[in-house]
C-alpha positions in Angstrom: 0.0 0.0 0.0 3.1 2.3 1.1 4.6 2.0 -2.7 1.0 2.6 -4.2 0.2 5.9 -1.7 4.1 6.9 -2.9 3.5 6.5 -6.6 0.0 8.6 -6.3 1.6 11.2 -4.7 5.1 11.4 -7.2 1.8 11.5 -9.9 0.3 14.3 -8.0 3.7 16.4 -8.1 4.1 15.4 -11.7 0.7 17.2 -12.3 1.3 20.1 -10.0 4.4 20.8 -11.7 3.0 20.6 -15.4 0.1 22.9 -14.3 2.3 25.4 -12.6 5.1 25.2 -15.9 2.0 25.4 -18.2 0.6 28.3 -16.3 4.2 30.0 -16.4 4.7 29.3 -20.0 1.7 30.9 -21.1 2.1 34.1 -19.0 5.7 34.3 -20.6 4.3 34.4 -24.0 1.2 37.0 -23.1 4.7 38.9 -21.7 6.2 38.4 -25.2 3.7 39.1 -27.1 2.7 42.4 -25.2 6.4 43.3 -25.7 6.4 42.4 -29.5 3.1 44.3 -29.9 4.4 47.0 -27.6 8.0 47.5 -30.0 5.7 47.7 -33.1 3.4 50.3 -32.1 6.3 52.7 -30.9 8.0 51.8 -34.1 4.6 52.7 -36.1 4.2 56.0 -34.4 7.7 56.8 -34.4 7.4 56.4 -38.0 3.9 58.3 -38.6 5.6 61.6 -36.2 8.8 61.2 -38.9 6.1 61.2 -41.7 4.5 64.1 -39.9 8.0 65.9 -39.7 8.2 65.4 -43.7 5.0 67.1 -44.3 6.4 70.0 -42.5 9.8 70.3 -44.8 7.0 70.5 -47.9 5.1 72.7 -46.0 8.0 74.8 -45.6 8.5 74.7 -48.9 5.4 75.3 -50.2 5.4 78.3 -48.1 9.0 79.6 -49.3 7.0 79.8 -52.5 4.5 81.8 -51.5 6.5 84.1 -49.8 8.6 84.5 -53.3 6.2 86.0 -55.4 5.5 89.5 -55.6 4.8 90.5 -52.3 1.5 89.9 -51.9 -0.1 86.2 -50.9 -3.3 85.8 -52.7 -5.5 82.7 -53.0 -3.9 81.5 -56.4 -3.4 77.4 -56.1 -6.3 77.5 -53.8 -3.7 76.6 -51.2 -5.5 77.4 -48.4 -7.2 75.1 -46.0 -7.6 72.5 -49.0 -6.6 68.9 -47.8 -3.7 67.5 -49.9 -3.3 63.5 -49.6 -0.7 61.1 -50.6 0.1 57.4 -49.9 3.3 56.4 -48.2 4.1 52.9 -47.6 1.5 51.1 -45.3 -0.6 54.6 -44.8 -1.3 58.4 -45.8 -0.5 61.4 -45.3 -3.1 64.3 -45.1 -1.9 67.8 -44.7 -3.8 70.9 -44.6 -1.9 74.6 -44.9 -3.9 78.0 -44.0 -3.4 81.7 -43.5 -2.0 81.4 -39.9 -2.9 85.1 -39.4 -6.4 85.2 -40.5 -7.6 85.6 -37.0 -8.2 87.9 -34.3 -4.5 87.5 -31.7 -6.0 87.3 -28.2 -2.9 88.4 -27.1 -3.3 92.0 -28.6 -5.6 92.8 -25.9 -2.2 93.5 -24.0 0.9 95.5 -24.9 4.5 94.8 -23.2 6.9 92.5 -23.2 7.6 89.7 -20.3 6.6 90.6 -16.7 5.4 94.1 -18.2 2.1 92.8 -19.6 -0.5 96.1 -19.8 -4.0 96.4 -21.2 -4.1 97.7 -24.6 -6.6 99.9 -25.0 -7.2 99.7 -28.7 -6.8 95.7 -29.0 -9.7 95.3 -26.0 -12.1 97.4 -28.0 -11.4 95.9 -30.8 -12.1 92.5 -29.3 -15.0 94.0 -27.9 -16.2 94.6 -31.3 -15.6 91.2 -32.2 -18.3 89.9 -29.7 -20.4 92.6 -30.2 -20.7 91.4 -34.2 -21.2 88.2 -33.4 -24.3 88.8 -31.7 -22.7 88.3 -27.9 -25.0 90.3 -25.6 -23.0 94.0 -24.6 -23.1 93.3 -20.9 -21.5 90.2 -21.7 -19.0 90.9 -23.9 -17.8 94.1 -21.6 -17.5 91.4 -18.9 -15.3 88.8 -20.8 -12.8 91.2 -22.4 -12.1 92.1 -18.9 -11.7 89.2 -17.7 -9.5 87.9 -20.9 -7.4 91.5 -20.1 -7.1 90.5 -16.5 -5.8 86.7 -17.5 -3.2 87.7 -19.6 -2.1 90.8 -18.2 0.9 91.1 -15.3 -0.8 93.4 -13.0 -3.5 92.5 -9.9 -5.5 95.7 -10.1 -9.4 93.9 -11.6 -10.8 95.9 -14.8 -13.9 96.9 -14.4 -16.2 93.6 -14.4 -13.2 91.6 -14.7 -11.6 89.3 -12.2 -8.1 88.5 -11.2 -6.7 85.3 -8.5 -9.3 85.6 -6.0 -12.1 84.9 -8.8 -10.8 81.1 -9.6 -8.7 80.0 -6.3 -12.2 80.1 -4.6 -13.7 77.9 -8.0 -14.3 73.9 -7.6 -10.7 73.9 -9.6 -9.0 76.6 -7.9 -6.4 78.0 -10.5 -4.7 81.5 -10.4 -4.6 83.5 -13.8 -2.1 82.9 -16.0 -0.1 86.7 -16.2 1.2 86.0 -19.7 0.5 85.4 -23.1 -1.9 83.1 -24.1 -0.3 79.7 -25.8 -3.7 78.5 -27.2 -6.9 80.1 -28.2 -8.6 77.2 -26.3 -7.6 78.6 -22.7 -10.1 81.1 -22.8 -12.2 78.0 -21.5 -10.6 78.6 -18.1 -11.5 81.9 -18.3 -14.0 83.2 -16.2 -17.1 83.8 -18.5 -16.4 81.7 -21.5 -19.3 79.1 -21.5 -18.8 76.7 -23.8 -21.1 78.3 -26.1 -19.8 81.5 -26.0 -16.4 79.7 -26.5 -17.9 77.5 -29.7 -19.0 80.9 -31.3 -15.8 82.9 -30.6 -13.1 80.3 -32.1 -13.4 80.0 -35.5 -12.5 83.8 -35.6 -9.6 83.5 -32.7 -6.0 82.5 -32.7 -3.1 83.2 -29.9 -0.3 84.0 -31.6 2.6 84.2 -29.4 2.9 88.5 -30.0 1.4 91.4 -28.8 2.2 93.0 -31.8 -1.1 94.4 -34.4 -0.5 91.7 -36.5 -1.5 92.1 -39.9 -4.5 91.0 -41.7 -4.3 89.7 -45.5 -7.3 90.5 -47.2 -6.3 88.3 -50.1 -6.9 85.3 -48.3 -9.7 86.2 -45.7 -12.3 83.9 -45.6 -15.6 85.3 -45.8 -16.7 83.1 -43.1 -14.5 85.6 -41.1 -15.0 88.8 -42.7 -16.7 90.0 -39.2 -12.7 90.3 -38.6 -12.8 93.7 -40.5 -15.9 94.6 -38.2 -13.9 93.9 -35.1 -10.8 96.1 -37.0 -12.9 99.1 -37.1 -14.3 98.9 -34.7 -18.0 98.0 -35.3 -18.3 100.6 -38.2 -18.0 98.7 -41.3 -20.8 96.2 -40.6 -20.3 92.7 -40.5 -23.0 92.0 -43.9 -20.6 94.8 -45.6 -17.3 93.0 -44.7 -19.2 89.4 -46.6 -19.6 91.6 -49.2 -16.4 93.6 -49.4 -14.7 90.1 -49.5 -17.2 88.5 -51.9 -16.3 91.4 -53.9 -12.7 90.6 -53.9 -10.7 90.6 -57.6 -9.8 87.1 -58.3 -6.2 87.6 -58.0 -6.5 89.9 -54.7 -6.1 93.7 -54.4 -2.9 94.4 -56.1 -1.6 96.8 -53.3 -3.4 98.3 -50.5 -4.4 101.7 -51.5 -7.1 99.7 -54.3 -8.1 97.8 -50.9 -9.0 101.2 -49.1 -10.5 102.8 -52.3 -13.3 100.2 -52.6 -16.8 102.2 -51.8 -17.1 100.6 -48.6 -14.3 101.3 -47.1 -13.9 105.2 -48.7 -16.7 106.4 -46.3 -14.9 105.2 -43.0 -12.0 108.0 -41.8 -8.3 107.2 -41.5 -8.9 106.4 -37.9 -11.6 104.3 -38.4 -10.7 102.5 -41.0 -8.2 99.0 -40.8 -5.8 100.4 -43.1 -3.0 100.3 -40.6 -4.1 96.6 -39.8 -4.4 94.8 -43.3 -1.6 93.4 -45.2 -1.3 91.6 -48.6 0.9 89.1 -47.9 0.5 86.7 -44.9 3.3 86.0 -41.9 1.6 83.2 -40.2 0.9 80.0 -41.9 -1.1 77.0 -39.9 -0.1 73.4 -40.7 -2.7 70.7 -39.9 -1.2 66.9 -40.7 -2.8 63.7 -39.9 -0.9 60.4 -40.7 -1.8 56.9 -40.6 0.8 54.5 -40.8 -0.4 50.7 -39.9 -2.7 51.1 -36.6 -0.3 54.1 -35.7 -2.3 57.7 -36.2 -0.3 60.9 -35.7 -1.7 64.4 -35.7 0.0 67.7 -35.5 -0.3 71.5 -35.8 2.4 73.3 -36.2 2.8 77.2 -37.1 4.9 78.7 -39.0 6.2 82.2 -39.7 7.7 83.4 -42.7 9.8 86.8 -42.3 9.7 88.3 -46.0 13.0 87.5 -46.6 12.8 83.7 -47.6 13.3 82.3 -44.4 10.5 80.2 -42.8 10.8 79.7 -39.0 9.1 77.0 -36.9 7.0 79.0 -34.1 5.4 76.0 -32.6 4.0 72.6 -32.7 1.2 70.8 -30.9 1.4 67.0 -30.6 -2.7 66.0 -30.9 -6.2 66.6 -32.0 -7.0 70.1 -31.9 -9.4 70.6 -29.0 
């Protein structure tokens, strides 16, 4: 009985051990293949950003192009915001190029430099104007160019209506304001006052460039879906249905220089201080790179800015890793 008992439990042991080594053996190759899975997908994004960082070198030269002609950037290739796709090997490559500048800077609320970060007078009202044209009540839109002043600003002194720290550390996400320029036209959602519907209406016509500068607006490649840009440059006085028109009325290659611009009839009735002549540009600084690869199961998206400085060189600005928000 003794040899039978030992031989059951030597079979026992046997078992034991081929459950435990079959259990062992399979989490080793779940391990490997999560590692091999792993390696590949950082391989295929690593290749999609490196296809993504190709798209820019054409972009720049596309740009460099543009910037060559006769100094004025017009709509000629239909260039802008139309979505260019090519294959590449095991995906595609979609890029889209725009006017970077054809949009209101959020930053030119404020003048200065730094730590030195002031209201400026002209940019709020303009911004102000902006709102106003697109149909934000006036209450409301005193209120949030205050408080977009006192975000970006250096100062703790409140504008009237608008609210500095002491308005968001008390919030259910207490946060101070931020005291410099804004990075992204999509922080003005953590600005007090910017519902999300007020914020919806307001960005297709808003940008943050990273200047406080008056930067320049090309006519020859506004939109008309954002012709309420020249309302907001004159401050309310050339009406938002007259700007649609003004740009529907455009010539097909552009204005040819900016005193034909200011002669059209709509703009000859609106004085030199009134008018956006010191604000409008034919030929366009900022350009806006969207690119969206796929490459395998690997997607990589990216905007990237560019500036071009008039004298053939095309500098990076920034780049954002991600969906736009």
């Amino acid at each position: 009985m003794r040899r039978w008992d030992e031989r059951g439990a030597a079979l026992i042991t046997v078992l034991l051990l081929v459950a435990i080594m079959s259990v062992l053996a399979v989490a080793l190759l779940d391990d490997i293949r999560f590692g091999i899975r792993r390696a590949t997908n950082a391989a295929e994004n690593g290749q999609a950003q490196w296809y993504a960082l190709g798209a820019e070198a054409l972009a720049r030269s596309r740009i460099s192009r543009l910037a060559a002609g006769n100094g004025r950037t017009s709509l000629a290739g239909n260039w802008p915001d139309r979505l260019v796709q090519f294959p590449v090997e095991e995906g595609q490559i979609g890029r889209r190029l725009a006017d970077g500048g054809a949009c209101f800077n959020l930053n030119r609320v404020v003048e200065g430099a730094g730590e030195m970060l002031r209201r400026r007078d002209r940019g709020a009202a303009q911004f102000l104007s902006l709102l106003l044209a697109l149909e934000v009540p006036p209450e409301d839109a005193a209120t949030l160019t205050a408080t977009l002043v006192d975000w970006i600003d250096s100062d703790a002194l409140r504008e009237a209506g608008g609210a500095e720290d002491e308005a968001y550390t008390d919030a259910p996400l207490a946060r101070r304001t931020g005291a410099t320029l804004l990075a992204e036209a999509s922080e003005l959602r953590a600005i007090h006052g910017f519902s999300e519907a007020i914020y919806r209406r307001l960005r297709p016509h808003v940008c943050a460039l990273p200047t406080t500068d008056i930067t320049m607006i090309n006519v020859n490649t506004l939109p008309r879906a954002r012709a309420v840009l020249l309302t907001a440059l004159t401050n309310g006085r050339l009406l938002p249905a007259d700007a649609a028109r003004l740009i529907a009325m455009r010539p097909a290659g552009g204005w040819r220089d900016e005193a034909t611009f200011r002669a059209e009839p709509l703009l000859a009735e609106l004085s030199e201080s009134g008018g956006p002549s010191d604000q409008v540009s034919l030929r366009t600084r900022f350009f806006l790179l969207e690119t969206d690869v796929r490459h395998g199961d690997a997607e990589a998206l990216s905007t990237t800015l560019f500036e071009s400085t008039g004298l053939g060189e095309v500098r990076l600005v920034s780049r954002r890793w991600g969906a736009e928000e």
